[in-house]
LUMNUKOL-292186 format. One record per residue: x, y, z of N, C-alpha, C in turn. Coordinates in steps of 0.2 Angstrom, whole numbers, plus 5000, padded with zeros to 4 digits. Example, Ala and Ser with C-alpha at 12.3 -4.5 7.8 and 13.67 -1.06 7.14 Angstrom:
REM LUMNUKOL-292186
506649725039506249785039506649845039;506449895035506849955036506450005039;
REM end
This chain:
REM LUMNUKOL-292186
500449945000500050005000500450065000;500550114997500850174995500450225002;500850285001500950315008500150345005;500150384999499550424997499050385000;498950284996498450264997498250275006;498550255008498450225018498450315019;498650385018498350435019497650445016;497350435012496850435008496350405014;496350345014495950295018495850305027;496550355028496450375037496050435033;495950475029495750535029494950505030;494850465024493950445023493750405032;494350375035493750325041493850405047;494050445045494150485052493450525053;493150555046492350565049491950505051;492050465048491650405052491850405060;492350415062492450415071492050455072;492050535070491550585072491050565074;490750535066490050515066489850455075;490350405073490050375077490250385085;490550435085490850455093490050515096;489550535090489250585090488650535093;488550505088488050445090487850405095;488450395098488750355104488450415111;488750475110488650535114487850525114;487450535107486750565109486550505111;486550445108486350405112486250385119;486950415122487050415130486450455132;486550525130486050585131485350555130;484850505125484450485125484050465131;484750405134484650365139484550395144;484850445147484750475151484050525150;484050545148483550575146482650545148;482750505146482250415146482150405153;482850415158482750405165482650465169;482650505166482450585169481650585170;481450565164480750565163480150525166;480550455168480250415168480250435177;480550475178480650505188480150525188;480150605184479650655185478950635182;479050595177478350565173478050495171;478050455179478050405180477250385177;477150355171476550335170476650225169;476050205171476050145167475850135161;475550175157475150185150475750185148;476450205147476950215145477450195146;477550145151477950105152478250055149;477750035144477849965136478250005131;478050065129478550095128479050125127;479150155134480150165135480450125136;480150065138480549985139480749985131;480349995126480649985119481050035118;481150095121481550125118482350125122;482250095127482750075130483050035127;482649965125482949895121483449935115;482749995112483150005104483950055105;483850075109484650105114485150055115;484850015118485449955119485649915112;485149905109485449905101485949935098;485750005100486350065094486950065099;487050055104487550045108487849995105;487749935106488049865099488049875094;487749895091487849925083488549975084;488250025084489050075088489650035089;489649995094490149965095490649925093;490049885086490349835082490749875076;490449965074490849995070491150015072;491350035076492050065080492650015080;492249935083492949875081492949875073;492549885067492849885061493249935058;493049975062493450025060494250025063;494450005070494750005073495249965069;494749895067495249845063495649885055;495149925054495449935048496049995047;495850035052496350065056497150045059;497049955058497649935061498049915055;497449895053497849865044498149935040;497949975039498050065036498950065040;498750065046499750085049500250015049;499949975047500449905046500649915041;500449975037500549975029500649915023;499949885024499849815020500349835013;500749785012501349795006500949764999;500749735000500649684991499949674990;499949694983499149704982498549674983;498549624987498349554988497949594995;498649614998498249635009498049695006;498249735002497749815000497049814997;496949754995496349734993495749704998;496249675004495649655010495449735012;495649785013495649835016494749855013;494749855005494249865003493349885004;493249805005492649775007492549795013;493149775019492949825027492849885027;493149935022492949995019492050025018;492049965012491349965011490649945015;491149895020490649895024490449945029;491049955031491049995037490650085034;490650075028490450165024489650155026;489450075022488550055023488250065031;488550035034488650015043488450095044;488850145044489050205048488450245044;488150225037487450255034487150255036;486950175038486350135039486150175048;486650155051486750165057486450235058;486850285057486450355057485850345054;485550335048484750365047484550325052;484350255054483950195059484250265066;484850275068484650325074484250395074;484250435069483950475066483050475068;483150425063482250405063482050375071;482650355077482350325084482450375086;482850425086482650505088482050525088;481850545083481250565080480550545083;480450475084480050435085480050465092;480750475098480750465102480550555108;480750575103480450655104479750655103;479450625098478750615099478450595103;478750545106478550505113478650555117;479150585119479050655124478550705122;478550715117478050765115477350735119;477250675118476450645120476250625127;476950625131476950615138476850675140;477150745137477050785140476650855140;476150825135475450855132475550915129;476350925125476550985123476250985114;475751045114475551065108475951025101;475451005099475850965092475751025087;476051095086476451145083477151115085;477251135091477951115092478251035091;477950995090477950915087477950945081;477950975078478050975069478651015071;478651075073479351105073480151075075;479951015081480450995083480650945075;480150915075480250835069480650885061;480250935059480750985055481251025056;481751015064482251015064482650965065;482450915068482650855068483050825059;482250845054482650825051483150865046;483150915049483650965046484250935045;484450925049485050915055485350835048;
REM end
């Protein structure tokens, strides 16, 4: 692998850390957030719900996880400076994966955000104006 290529490839995985360091954060903040709520707005009506948003939390946390190990792996392959065309070729497909992973992963948390403001929205009987204005900044973003 030539210096350009293995600069090239830290250049493309280093937004993906962002991304997944970002994800990783809001999600924490989600969680918390989930337990803040469930103190001051203890309902049973809504209990079957934030169990589900907690389970889909604990997901993105594994998911996260597993792209941070491939990135990490590919990250180790990039400084070993793979020599022969052969190892500069595995580097590819983890590339590829890890670009679908780190997509897929952001919209699927995106859309459990969204969902999940809504859900505060309706625990906390705040006018659905603001329920549109949040969701069309949400999906600004």
């Amino acid at each position: 692998m030539t210096d350009e290529q293995s600069n090239q490839i830290q250049f493309e995985i280093e937004p993906w850390k962002r991304i997944l360091y970002h994800l990783m954060d809001e999600n924490t903040h989600l969680k918390n957030r989930l337990g803040e709520v469930l103190k001051i707005k203890f309902d049973k009506k809504y209990l079957e719900k934030a169990e589900q948003f907690q389970g889909h939390f604990i997901k993105f946390d594994t998911q996260i996880m597993i792209l941070r190990n491939q990135l990490a792996d590919v990250h180790t392959m990039v400084v070993q400076k793979m020599n022969t065309p052969e190892e500069t070729r595995k580097i590819i497909p983890s590339l590829n994966i890890l670009r679908k992973g780190t997509v897929r992963t952001q919209k699927e948390f995106n859309k459990l955000r969204k969902e999940f403001i809504c859900f505060l929205v309706k625990i906390f009987n705040i006018d659905s104006v603001l329920e549109d204005e949040v969701i069309r900044a949400d999906t600004l973003q």
